[in-house]
C-alpha positions in Angstrom: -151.8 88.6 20.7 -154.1 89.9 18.3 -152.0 88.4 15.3 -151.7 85.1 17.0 -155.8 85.2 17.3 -155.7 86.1 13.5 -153.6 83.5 12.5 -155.6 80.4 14.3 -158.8 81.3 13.3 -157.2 82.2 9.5 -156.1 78.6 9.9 -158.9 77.5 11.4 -160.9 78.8 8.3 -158.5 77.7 6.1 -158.8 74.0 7.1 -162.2 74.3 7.7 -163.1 75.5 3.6 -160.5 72.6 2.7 -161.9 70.0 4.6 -165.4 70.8 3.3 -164.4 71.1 0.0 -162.6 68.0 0.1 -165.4 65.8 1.5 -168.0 67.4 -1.0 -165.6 66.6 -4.2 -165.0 62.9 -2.9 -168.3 62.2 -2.0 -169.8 63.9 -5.3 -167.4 62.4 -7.3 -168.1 58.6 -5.4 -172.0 59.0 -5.8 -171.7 60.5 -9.2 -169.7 57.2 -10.7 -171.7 54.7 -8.4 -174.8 56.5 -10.2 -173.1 56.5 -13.6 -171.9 52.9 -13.6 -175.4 51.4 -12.1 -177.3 54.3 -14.7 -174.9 52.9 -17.3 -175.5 48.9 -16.7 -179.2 49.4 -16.2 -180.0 51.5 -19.0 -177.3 50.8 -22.2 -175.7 47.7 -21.6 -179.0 45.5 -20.7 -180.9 46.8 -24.0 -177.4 47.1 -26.2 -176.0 43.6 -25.6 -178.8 42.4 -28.4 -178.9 45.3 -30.5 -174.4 45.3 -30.2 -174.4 41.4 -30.6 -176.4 41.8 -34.2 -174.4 44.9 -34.9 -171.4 42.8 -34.2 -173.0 40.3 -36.2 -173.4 42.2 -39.7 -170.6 43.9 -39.4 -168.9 40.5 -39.6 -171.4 39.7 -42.0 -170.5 42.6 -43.7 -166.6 41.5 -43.9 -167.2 38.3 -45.1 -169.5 39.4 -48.0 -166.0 42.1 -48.8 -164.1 39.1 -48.6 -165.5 37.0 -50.8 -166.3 40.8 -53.3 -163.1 40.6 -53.7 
C-alpha cells in the first residue's frame, strides 16, 4: 500500500509542479508580449513614424541624388 500512497502523491506532485509551471510560463509570456507590443506602439512607433518617414525620405533622397551622380 505504501508504494501505491507513494506513487499518487509522486503524481500528485508531479502534476501539481507542471500545472504551476505551465500557467506561470503562459501567463508571463501573455503579459510579457501584451506589455511589449502596447510598450512598443506607445513609445517607438508614435515618435518614429516622423523621425522613419524623413529617414525614409532622404534615404530616397539620397538615391535619387546617386542616380542622377551617375
Amino acid at each position: 500500500m505504501g508504494g501505491l500512497h507513494s506513487g499518487t502523491l509522486v503524481d500528485f506532485i508531479v502534476d501539481f509542479i507542471v500545472d504551476f509551471i505551465v500557467d506561470f510560463i503562459v501567463d508571463f509570456i501573455v503579459d510579457f508580449i501584451v506589455d511589449f507590443i502596447v510598450d512598443f506602439i506607445v513609445d517607438f512607433i508614435k515618435p518614429a513614424s516622423s523621425a522613419l518617414r524623413s529617414l525614409l525620405v532622404g534615404f530616397l533622397e539620397m538615391l535619387a541624388y546617386c542616380g542622377e551622380f551617375r
